[in-house]
VMD Tcl script that builds the backbone (N, CA, C; Angstrom):
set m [mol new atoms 366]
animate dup $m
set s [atomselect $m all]
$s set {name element resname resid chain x y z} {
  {N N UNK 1 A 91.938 109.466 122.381}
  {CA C UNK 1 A 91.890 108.071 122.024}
  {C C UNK 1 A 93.142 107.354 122.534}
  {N N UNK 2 A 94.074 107.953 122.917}
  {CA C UNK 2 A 95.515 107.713 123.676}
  {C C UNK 2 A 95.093 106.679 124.482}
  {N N UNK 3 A 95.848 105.523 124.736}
  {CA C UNK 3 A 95.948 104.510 125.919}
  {C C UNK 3 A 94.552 103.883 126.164}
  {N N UNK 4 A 93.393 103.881 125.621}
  {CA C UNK 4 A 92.315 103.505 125.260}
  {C C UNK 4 A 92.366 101.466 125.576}
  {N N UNK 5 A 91.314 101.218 126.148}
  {CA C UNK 5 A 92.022 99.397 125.683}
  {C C UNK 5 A 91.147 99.524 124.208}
  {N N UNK 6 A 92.094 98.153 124.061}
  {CA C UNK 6 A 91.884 97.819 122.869}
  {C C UNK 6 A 90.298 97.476 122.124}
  {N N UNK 7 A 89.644 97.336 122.954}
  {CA C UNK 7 A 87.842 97.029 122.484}
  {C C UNK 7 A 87.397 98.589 122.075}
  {N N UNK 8 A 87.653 99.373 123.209}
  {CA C UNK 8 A 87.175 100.833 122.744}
  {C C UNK 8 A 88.040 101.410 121.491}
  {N N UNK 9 A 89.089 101.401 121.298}
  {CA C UNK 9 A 89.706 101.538 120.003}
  {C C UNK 9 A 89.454 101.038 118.620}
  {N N UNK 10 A 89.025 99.537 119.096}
  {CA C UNK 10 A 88.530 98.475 117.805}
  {C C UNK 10 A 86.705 99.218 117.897}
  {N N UNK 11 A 86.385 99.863 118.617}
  {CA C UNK 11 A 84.796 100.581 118.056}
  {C C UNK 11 A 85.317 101.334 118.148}
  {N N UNK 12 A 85.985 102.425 117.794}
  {CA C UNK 12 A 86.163 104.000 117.160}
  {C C UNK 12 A 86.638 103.521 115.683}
  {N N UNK 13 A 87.665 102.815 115.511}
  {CA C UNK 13 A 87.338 102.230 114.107}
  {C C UNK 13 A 86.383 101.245 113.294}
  {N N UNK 14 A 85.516 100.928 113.940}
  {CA C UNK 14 A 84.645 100.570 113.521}
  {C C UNK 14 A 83.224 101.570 112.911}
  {N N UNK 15 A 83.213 102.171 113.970}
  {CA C UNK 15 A 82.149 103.159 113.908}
  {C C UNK 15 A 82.649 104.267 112.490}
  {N N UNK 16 A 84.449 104.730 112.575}
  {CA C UNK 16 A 84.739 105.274 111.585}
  {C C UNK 16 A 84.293 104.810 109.756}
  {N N UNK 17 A 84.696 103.283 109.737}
  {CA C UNK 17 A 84.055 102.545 108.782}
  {C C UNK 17 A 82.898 102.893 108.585}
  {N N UNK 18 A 81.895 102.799 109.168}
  {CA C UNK 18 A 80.206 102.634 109.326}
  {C C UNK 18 A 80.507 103.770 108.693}
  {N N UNK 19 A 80.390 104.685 109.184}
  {CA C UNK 19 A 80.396 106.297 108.828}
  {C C UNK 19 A 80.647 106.658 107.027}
  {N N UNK 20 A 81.751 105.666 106.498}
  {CA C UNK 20 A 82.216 105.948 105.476}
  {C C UNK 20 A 80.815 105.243 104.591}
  {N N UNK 21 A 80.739 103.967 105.167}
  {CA C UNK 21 A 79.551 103.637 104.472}
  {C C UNK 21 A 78.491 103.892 103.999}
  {N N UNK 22 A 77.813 104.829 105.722}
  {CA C UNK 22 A 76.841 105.725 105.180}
  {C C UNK 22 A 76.912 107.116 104.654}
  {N N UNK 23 A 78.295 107.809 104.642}
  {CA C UNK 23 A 78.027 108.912 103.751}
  {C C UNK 23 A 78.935 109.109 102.334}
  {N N UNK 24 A 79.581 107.669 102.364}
  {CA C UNK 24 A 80.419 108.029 101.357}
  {C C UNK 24 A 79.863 107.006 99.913}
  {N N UNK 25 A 79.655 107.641 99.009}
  {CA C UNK 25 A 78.890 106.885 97.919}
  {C C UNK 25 A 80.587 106.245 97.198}
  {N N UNK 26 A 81.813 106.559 96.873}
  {CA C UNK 26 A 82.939 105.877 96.287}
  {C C UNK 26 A 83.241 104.872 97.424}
  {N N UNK 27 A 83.304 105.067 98.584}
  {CA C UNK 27 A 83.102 103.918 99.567}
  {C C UNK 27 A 82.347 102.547 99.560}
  {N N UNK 28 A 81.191 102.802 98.925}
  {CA C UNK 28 A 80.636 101.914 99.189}
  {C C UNK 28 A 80.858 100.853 97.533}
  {N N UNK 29 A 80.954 101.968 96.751}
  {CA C UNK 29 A 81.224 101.844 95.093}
  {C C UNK 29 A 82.761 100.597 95.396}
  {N N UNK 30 A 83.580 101.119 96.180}
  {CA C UNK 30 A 84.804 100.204 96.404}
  {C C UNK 30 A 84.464 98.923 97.594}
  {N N UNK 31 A 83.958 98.971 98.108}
  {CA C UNK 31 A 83.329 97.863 98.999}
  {C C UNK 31 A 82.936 96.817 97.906}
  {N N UNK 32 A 81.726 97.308 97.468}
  {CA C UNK 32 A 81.268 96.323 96.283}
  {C C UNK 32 A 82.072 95.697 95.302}
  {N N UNK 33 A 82.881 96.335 94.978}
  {CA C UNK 33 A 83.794 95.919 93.924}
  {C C UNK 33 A 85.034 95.403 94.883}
  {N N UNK 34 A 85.103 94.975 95.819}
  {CA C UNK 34 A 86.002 94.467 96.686}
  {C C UNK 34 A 85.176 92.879 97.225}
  {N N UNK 35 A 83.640 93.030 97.233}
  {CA C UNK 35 A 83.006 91.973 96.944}
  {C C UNK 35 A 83.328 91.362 95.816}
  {N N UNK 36 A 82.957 91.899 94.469}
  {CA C UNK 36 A 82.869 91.172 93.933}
  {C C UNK 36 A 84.232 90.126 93.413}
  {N N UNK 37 A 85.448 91.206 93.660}
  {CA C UNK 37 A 86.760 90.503 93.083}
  {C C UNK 37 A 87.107 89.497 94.601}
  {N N UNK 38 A 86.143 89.169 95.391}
  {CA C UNK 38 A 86.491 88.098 96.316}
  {C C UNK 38 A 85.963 86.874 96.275}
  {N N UNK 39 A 84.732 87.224 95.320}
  {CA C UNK 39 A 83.812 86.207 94.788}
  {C C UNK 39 A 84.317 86.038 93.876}
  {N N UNK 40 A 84.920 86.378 92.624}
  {CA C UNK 40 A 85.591 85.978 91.986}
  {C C UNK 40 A 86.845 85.216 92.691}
  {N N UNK 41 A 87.789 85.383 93.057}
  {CA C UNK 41 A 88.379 84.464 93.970}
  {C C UNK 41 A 88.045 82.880 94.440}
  {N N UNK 42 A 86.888 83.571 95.116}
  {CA C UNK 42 A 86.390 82.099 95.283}
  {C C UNK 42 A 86.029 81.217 94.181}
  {N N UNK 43 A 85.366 81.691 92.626}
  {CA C UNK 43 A 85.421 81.241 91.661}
  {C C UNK 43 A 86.288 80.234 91.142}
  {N N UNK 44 A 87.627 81.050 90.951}
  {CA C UNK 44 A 88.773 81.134 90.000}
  {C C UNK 44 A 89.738 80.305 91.186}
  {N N UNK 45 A 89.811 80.202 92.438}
  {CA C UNK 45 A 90.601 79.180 92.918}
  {C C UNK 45 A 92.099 79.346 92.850}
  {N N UNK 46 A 92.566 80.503 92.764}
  {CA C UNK 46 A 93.701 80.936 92.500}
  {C C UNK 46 A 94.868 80.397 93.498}
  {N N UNK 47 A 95.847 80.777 93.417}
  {CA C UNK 47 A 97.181 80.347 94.507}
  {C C UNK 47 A 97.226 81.238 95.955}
  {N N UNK 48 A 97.214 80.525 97.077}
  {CA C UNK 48 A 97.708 81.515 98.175}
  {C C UNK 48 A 98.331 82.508 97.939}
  {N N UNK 49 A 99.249 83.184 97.191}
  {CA C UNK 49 A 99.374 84.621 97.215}
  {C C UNK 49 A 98.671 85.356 96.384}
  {N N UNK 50 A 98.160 84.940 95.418}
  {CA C UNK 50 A 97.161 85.942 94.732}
  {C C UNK 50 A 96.209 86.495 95.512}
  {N N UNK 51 A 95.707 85.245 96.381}
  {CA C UNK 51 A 94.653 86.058 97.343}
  {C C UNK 51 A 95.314 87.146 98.547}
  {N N UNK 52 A 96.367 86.910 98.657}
  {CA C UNK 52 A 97.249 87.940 99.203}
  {C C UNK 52 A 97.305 89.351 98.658}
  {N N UNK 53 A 97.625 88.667 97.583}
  {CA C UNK 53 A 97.900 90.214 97.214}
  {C C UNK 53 A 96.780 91.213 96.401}
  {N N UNK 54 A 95.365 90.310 96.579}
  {CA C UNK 54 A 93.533 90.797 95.815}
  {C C UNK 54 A 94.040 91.223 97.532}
  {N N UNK 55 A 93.984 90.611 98.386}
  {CA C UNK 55 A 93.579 91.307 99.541}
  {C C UNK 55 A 93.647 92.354 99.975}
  {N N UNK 56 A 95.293 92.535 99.842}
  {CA C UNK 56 A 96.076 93.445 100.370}
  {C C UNK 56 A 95.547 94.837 99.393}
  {N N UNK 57 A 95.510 94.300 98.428}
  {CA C UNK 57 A 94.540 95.576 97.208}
  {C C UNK 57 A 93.571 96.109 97.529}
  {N N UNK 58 A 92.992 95.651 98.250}
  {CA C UNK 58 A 91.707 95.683 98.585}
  {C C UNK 58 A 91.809 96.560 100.014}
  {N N UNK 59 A 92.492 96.340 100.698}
  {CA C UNK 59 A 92.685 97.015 101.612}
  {C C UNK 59 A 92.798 98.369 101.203}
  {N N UNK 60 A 94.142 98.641 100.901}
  {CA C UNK 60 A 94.945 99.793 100.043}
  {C C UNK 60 A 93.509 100.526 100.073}
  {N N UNK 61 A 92.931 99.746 98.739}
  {CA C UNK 61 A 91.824 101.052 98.201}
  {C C UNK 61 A 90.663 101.403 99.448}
  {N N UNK 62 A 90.607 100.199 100.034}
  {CA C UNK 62 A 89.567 100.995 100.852}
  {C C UNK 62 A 89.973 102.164 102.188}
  {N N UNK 63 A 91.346 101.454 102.436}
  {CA C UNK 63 A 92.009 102.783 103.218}
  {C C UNK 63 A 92.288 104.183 103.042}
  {N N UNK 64 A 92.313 103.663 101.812}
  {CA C UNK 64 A 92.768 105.118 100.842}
  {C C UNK 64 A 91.246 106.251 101.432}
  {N N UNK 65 A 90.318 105.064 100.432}
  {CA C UNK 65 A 89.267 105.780 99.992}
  {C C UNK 65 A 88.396 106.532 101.652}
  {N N UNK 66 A 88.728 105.782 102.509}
  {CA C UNK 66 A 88.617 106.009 103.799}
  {C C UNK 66 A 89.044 107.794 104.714}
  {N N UNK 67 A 90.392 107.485 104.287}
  {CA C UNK 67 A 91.615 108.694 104.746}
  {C C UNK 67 A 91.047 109.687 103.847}
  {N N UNK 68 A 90.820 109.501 102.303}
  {CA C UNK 68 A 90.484 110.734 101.687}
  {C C UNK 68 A 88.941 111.733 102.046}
  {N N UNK 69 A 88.060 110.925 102.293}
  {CA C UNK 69 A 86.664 110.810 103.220}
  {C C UNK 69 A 87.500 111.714 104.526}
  {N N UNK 70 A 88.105 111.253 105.540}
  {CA C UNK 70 A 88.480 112.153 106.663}
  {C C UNK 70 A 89.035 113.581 106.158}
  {N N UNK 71 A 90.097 113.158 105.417}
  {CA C UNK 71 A 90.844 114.550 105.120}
  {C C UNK 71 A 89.643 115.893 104.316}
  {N N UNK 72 A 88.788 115.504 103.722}
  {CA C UNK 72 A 88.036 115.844 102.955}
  {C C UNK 72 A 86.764 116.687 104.022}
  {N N UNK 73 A 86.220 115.529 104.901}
  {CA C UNK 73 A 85.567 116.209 105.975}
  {C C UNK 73 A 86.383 117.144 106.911}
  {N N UNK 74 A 87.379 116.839 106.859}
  {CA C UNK 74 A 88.245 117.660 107.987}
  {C C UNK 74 A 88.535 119.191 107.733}
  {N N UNK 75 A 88.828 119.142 106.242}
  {CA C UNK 75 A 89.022 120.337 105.875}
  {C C UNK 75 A 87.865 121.296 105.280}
  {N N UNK 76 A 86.797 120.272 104.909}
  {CA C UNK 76 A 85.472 121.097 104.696}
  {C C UNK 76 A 84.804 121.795 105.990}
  {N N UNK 77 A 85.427 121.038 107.310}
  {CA C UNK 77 A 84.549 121.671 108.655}
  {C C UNK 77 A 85.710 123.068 108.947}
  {N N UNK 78 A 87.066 122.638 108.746}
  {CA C UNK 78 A 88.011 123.699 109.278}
  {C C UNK 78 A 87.584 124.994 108.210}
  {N N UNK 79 A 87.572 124.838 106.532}
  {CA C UNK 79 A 87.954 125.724 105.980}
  {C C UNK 79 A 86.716 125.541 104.740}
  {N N UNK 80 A 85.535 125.949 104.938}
  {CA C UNK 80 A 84.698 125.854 104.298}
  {C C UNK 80 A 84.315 126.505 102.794}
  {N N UNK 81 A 84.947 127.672 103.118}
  {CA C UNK 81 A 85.231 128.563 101.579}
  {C C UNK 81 A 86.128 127.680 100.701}
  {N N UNK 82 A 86.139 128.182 99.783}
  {CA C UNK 82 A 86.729 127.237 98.587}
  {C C UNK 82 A 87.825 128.304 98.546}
  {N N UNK 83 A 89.274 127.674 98.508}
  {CA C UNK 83 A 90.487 128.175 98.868}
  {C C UNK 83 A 91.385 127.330 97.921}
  {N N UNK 84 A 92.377 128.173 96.494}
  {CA C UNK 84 A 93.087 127.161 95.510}
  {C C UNK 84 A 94.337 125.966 96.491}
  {N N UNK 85 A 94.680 126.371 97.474}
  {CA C UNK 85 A 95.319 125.700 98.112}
  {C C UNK 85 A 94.302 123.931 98.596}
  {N N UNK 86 A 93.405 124.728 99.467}
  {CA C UNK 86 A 92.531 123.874 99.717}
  {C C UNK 86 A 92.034 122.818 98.806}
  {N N UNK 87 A 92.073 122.960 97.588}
  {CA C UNK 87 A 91.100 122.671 96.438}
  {C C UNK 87 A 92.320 121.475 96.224}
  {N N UNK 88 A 93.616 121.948 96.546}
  {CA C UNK 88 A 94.640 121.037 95.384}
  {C C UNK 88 A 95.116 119.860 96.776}
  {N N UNK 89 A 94.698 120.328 97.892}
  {CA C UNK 89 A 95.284 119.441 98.932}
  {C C UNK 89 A 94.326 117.968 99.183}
  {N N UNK 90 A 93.264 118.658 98.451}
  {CA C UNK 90 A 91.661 117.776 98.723}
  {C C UNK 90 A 92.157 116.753 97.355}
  {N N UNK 91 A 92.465 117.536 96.153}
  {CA C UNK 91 A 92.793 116.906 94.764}
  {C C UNK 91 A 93.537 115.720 95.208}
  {N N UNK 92 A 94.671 116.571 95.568}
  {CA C UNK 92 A 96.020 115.001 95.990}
  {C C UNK 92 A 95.535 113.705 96.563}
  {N N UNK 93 A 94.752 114.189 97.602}
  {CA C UNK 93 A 94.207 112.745 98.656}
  {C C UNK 93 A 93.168 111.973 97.538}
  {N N UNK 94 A 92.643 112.385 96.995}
  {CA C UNK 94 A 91.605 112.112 95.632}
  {C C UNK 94 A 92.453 111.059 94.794}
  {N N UNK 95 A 93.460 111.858 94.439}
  {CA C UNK 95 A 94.846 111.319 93.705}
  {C C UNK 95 A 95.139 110.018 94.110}
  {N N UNK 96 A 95.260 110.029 95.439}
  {CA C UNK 96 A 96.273 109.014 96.154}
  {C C UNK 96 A 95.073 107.902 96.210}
  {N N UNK 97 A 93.693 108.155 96.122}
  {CA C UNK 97 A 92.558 106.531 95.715}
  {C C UNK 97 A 92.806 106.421 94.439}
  {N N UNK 98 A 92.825 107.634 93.500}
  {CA C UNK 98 A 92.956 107.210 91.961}
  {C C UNK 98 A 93.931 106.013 91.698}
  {N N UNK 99 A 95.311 106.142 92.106}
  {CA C UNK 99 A 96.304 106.025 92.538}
  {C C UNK 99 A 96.263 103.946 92.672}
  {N N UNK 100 A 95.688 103.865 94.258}
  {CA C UNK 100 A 95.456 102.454 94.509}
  {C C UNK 100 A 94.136 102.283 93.827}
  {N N UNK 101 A 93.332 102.361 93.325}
  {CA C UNK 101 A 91.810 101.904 92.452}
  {C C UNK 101 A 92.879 101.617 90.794}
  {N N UNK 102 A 93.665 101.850 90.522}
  {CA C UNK 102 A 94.681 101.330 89.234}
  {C C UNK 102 A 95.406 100.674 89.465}
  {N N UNK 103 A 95.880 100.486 90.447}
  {CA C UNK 103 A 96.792 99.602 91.111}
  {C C UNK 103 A 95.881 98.292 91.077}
  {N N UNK 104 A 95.124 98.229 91.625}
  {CA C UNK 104 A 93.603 97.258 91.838}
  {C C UNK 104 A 93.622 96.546 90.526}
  {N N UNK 105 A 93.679 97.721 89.271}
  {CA C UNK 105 A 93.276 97.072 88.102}
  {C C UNK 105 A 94.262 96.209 87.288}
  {N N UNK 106 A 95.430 96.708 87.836}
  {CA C UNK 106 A 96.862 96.143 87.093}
  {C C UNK 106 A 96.836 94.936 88.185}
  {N N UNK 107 A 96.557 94.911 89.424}
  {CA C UNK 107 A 96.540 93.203 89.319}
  {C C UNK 107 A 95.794 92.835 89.143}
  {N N UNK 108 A 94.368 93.040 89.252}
  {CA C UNK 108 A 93.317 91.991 88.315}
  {C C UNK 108 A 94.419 91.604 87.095}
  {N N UNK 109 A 94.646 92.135 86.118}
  {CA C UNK 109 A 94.927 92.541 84.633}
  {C C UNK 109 A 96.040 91.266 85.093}
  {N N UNK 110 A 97.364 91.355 86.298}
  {CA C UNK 110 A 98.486 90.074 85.799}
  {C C UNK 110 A 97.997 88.956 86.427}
  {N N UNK 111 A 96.931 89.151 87.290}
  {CA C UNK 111 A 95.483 87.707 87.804}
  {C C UNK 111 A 95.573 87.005 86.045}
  {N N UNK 112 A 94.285 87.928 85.895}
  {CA C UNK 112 A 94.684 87.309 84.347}
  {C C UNK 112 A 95.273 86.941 83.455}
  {N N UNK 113 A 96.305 87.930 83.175}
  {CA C UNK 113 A 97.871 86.810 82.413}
  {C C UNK 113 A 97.777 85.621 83.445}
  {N N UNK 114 A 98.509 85.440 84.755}
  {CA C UNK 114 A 98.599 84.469 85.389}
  {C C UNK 114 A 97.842 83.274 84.527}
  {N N UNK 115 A 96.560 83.536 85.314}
  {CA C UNK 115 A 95.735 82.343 84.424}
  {C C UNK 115 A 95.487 82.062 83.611}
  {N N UNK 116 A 96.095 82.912 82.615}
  {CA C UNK 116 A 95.809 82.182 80.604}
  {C C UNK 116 A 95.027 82.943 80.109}
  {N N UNK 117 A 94.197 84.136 80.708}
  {CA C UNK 117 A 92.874 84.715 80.227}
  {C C UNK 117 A 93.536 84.979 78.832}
  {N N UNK 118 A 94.439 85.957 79.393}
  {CA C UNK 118 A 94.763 87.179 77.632}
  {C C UNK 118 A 95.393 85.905 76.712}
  {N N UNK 119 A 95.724 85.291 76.664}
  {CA C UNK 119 A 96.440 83.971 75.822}
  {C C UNK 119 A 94.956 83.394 75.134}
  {N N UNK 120 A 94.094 83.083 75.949}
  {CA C UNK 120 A 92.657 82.613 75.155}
  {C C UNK 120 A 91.804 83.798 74.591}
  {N N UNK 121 A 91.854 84.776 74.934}
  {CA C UNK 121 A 91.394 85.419 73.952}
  {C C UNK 121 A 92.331 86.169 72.809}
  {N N UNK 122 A 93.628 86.016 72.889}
  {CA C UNK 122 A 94.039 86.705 71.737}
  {C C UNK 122 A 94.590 85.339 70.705}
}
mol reanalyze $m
mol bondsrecalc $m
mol representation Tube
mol addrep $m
């Protein structure tokens, strides 16, 4: 993929995406929910950096959830037996979406302080 122009590079990641879409069911679970907190957005009318930083969240998790999908296939084609090493290296990358998918939720959560939510309901 070295020295590639840039169109053939922008479809190897593209096609990588697609891929996640169709075989990855938390992929698509985070897509949706990356819809919906954009539609919310559009709702709620928030400040230029909030949408910055829903974005940038949004990214995070889907990169995450992306990389863990590769690492996951990568090591199921290299090392197919179930190996405790294997098991805890697969865990971590698992970890590291757990990881940004809470991250996700703690800013929804100061979205909301921001805007008064927790103040009107408590």
């Amino acid at each position: 993929m070295k020295n590639k122009p840039f169109h053939k590079r922008l479809g190897f990641a593209l096609v990588g995406i697609a891929e996640g879409w169709r075989n990855e069911r938390s992929f698509r679970t985070h897509v949706f929910s990356a819809a919906a907190a954009i539609a919310a957005l559009c709702i709620l009318r928030p400040g230029a950096v909030w949408w910055a930083i829903i974005l940038l969240t949004i990214a995070l998790v889907l990169s995450a959830e992306l990389v863990n999908a590769a690492f996951e296939g990568l090591i199921d084609h290299l090392h197919p037996e179930i190996h405790p090493r294997i098991r805890i290296v697969k865990d971590m990358a698992a970890g590291a979406v757990l990881i940004a998918a809470v991250a996700a939720l703690l800013v929804a959560a100061a979205l909301a302080v921001d805007l008064g939510w927790v103040s009107r309901l408590l």
